[in-house]
Structure formats: structure tokens, C-alpha cells
N, C-alpha and C positions, 0 to 999 in steps of 0.2 A: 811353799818352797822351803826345803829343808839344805842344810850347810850342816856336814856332817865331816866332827874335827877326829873322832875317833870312837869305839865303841862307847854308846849308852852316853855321847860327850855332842849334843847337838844345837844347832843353833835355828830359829823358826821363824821364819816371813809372811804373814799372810797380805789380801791385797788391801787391808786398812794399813797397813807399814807401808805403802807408796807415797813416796816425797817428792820424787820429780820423774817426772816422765820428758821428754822434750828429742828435738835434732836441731842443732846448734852449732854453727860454723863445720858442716857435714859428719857432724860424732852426733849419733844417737845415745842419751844416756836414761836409764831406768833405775832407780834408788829407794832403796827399802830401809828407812831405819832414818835417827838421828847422828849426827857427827859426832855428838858426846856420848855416845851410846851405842849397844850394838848398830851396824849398821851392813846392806851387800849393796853391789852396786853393780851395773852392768855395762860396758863403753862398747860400741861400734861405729867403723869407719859406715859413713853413708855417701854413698854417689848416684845423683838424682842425673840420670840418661834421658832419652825419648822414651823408648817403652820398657824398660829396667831400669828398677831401683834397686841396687845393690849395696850388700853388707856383708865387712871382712873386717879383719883381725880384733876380731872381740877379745875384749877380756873384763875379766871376772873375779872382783876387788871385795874382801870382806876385814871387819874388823868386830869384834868383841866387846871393848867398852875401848875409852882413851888411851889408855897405859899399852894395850898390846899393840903388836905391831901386824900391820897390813898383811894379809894371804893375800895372793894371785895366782888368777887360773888361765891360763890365755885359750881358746879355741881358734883354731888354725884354717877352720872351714870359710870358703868364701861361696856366698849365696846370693839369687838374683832372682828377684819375684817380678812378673810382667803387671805391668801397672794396668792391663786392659781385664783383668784376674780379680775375684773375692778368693780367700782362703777362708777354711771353715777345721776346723782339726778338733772331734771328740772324743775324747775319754782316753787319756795316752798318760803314762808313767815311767818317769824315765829318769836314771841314776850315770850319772856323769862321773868318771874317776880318774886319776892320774894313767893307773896303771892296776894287773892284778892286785899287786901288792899293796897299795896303798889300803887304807883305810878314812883319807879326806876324800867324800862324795858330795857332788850337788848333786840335789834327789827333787824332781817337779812333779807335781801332779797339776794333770790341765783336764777339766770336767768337758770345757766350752771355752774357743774364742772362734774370733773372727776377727779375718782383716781385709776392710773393702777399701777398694782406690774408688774414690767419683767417678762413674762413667764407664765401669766395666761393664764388659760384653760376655766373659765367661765365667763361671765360677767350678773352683777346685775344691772337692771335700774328701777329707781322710778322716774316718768315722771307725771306731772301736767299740764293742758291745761292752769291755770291761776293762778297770784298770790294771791288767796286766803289766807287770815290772819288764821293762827292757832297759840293757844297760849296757854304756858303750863309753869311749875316751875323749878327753877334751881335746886332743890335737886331732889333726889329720890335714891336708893340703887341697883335700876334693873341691872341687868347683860343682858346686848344686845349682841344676837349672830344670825346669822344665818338668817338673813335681811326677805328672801324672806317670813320667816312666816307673817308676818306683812303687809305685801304689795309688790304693784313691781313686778319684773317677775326676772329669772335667767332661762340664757338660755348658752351654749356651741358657745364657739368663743374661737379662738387661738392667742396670741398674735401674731402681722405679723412681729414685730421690729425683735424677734430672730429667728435664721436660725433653721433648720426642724436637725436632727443629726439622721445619721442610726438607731441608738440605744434607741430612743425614739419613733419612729415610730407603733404606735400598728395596724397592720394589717386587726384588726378586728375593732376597733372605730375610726380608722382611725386620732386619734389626739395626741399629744406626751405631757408630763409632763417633769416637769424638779423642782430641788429641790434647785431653787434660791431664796431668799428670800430680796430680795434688791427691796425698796418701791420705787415708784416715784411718786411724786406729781407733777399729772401736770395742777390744776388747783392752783394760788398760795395760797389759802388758803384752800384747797379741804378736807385737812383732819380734823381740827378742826372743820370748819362748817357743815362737813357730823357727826361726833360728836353730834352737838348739832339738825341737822335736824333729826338723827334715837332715837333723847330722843323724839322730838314731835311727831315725827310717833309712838312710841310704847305706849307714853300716849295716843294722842286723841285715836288711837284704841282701847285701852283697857278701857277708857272712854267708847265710843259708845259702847262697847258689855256688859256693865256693865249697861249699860239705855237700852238698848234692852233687855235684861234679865229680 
């Protein structure tokens, strides 16, 4: 993860900079660096539903060393992953900016993550053969839901972690449900950056179908 203050003026995160990971009186936060020191950090609102876990008004907190003062970035996008779902998202490059104008960019590259809930029934993957740069704004109001319209495939797979229960067994689909809702993150930043990769997926597409139009 790059934090980009202005030309050849950059700042670098990789995933040994992770300080705290956690979701904490419903704020997810992700923290790259020391307090005395460079440091980013990422906040989102979390609201744990039945079968949506949802995440809104993030923002996006960086600092230099002690003496300067705080940048912030908010993203405007509010997003909502079905907790019966794996996400899978590889090889995606992607440049976050104010505006044409600006020159402050967050720039991520993401090789491989994943984000499985216990107990899911489907799995979502959006796979890219290379890391092509897409770049897109940090606000916007869109409400993301329901991935695969957008791109990706979603196809039926069983979690293998939890055991098969008489009583969940449907005879005729031959796959079992379960009404757990405890998220696991097991890539260590997997759910904020999948966050900010289904804001670029759903602009550049809705871009391109707006120029083909």
C-alpha cells in the first residue's frame, strides 16, 4: 500500500507495518505503522445483521512522523457482504484520489486475499490475470451489494472447516446451511481492501457502460 502526498513524495506500507487489526464497539480498524512514526490507518462503521455484515463511512487517517499533522480521506461508499459467501479477489491494482486534480493518491496492490464467514454455502471470486492499474475517487454514496452483478462468478461450495449435522442435510441439494454468523478474516487485511476493490469494480463498470451507451 502506497500513500502518495505528491509527485516522487511517497509514503510505504507493507503487511509487516500491521499493528492492529480488530472490530471494536462496531468500528473496524486496520493500522499500519507506529504512533511515533509514520503511520495509516483505516476506520469503518460495522453492523453485524442476520445475513449481512455491513460496512460504511470509512475513513482514511495517515500521518508522517509526530510533528505533522493528520491527512484524511473519507470514502462514502456503504457495502454489504452476505455472511453465507467466501470472497476470493486476485491480482487487482488500484489508485484512490480526491479528484482529477489532485495529486494525493492511495495506490493498493492486492496479489491474493480471502474472506471466509464460518459456514458459508457460496463462494464469490473476481480473478484478474494481471495487475492492471484502475483508478477511481474516494467518495461516492453507492450502496454495494450482491457482487456477482458487477463482475466475478459465484458458484456453490461448502465450507469443509465445519462438520456436516443430521439436521442440516438437505437430501435433495444435497448441501446444509447453518445460521452462524461469526466473520473470519483470513487474509490480514482482506476486508477493508476488498472494501475499497468492490468501490473500483462498480465504478470503472459503471463508467464503461456509460461510454458504450
Amino acid at each position: 500500500m502506497e500513500y502518495v502526498h505528491g509527485q516522487g513524495d511517497i509514503d510505504y506500507f507493507y503487511h509487516y507495518n500491521l499493528g492492529i487489526l480488530k472490530i471494536e464497539n462496531s468500528i473496524l480498524t486496520v493500522k499500519f505503522g507506529e504512533d511515533n512514526k509514520q503511520w495509516l490507518e483505516i476506520k469503518c462503521k460495522s453492523v453485524d445483521q442476520e445475513d449481512v455484515i455491513e460496512f460504511s463511512d470509512c475513513i482514511i487517517s495517515t500521518k508522517r512522523n509526530e510533528n505533522d499533522q493528520v491527512i484524511e480521506e473519507s470514502i462514502g461508499y456503504k457495502f454489504k457482504f452476505n455472511n453465507k459467501t467466501k470472497y476470493e479477489f486476485r491480482k487487482h491494482y488500484i489508485w484512490l484520489k480526491q479528484d482529477d486534480n489532485s495529486k494525493k493518491k492511495l495506490k493498493i496492490r492486492v496479489y491474493e486475499l480471502v474472506i471466509t464467514f464460518q459456514g458459508y454455502t457460496k463462494k464469490y471470486c473476481f480473478n484478474k490475470d494481471e495487475l492492471d492499474p484502475i483508478s477511481d475517487y474516494f467518495t461516492s454514496t453507492t450502496v454495494v451489494e450482491n457482487f456477482e452483478r458487477y463482475g466475478g462468478t459465484l458458484s456453490d461450495e461448502i465450507d469443509p472447516s465445519v462438520p456436516i449435522k443430521p439436521d442440516q442435510i438437505n437430501d435433495k441439494k444435497g448441501f446444509w446451511t447453518t445460521k452462524n454468523i461469526i466473520a473470519t478474516v483470513v487474509s490480514s487485511v482482506a476486508v477493508i481492501i476488498s472494501v475499497l476493490i468492490v468501490a473500483i469494480i462498480i465504478r470503472y463498470r459503471i463508467s464503461r457502460h456509460s461510454i458504450e451507451a
